[in-house]
C-alpha positions as CSV (number, residue, x, y, z in Angstrom):
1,X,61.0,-10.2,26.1
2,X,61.3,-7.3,24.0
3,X,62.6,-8.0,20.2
4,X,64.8,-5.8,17.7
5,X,64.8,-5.9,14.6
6,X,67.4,-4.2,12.6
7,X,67.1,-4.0,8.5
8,X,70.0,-3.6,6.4
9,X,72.8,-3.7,8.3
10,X,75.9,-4.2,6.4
11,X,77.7,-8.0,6.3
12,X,81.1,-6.7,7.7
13,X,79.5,-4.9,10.8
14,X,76.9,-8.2,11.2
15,X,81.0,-10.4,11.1
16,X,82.2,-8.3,13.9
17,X,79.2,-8.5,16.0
18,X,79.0,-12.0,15.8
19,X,82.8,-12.5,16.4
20,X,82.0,-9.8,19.8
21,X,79.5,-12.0,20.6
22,X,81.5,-15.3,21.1
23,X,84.6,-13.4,22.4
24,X,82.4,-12.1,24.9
25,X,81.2,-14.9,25.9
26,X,77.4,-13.5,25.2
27,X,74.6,-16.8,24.5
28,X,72.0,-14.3,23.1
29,X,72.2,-11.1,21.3
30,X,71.0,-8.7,24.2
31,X,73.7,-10.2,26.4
32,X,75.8,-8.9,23.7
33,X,74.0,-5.6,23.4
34,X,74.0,-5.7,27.6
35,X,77.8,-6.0,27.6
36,X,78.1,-3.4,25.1
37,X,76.7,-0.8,26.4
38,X,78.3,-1.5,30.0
39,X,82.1,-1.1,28.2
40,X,80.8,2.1,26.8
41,X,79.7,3.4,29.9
42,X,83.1,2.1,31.4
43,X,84.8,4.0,28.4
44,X,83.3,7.3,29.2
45,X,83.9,7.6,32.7
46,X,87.2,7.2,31.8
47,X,87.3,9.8,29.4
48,X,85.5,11.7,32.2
49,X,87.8,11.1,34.5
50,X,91.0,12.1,32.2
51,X,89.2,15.6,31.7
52,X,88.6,16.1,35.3
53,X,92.0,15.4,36.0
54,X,93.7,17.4,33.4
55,X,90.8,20.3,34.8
56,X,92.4,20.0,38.3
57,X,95.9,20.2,37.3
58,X,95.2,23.2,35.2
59,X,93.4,24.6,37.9
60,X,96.9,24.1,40.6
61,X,98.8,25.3,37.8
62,X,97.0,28.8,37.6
63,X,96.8,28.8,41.7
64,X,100.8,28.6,42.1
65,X,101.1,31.5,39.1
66,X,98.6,33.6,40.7
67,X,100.2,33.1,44.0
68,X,103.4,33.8,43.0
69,X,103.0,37.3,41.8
70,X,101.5,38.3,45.3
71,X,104.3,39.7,47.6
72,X,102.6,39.2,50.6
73,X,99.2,37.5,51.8
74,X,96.7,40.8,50.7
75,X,94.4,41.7,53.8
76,X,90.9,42.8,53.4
77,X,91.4,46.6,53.9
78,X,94.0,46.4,51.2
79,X,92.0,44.2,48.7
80,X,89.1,47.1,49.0
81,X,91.1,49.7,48.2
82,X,92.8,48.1,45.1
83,X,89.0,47.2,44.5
84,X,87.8,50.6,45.1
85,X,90.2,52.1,43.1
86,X,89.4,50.3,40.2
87,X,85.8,51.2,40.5
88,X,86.9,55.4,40.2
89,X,88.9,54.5,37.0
């Protein structure tokens, strides 16, 4: 197994992991490191996830105002036209 080694890493921060690592339940430090990195994987699909949904809500929100301002469903001969004319301007 692989080791390592970390130099001067401050006594506070060496408290905490040590604390982590019998909350955690962890017997050896790469269990600890092995947990740690699964929660932060956990913790960023989360994140993830919030964005995506606050994406998709923005994205029904701008549907419902765009589909709001048209008075009736546009056909494709019209749509070319209003395309068309904007191309002459």
């Amino acid at each position: 197994m692989a080791t390592i080694l970390i130099k001067n890493m401050p006594e506070d921060l060496l408290k905490e992991l040590k604390r982590l690592k019998v909350e955690l339940g962890c017997r050896t430090w790469a269990e600890l490191l092995s947990a740690l990195v699964a929660s932060s994987d956990a913790l960023l699909l989360n994140e993830r996830t919030e964005q995506m949904r606050k994406g998709v809500k923005d994205f029904l929100t701008l549907k419902s105002t765009v589909s709001q301002k048209w008075t009736s469903h546009p056909t494709v001969l019209e749509e070319t036209r209003r395309f068309r004319g904007h191309e002459t301007s």
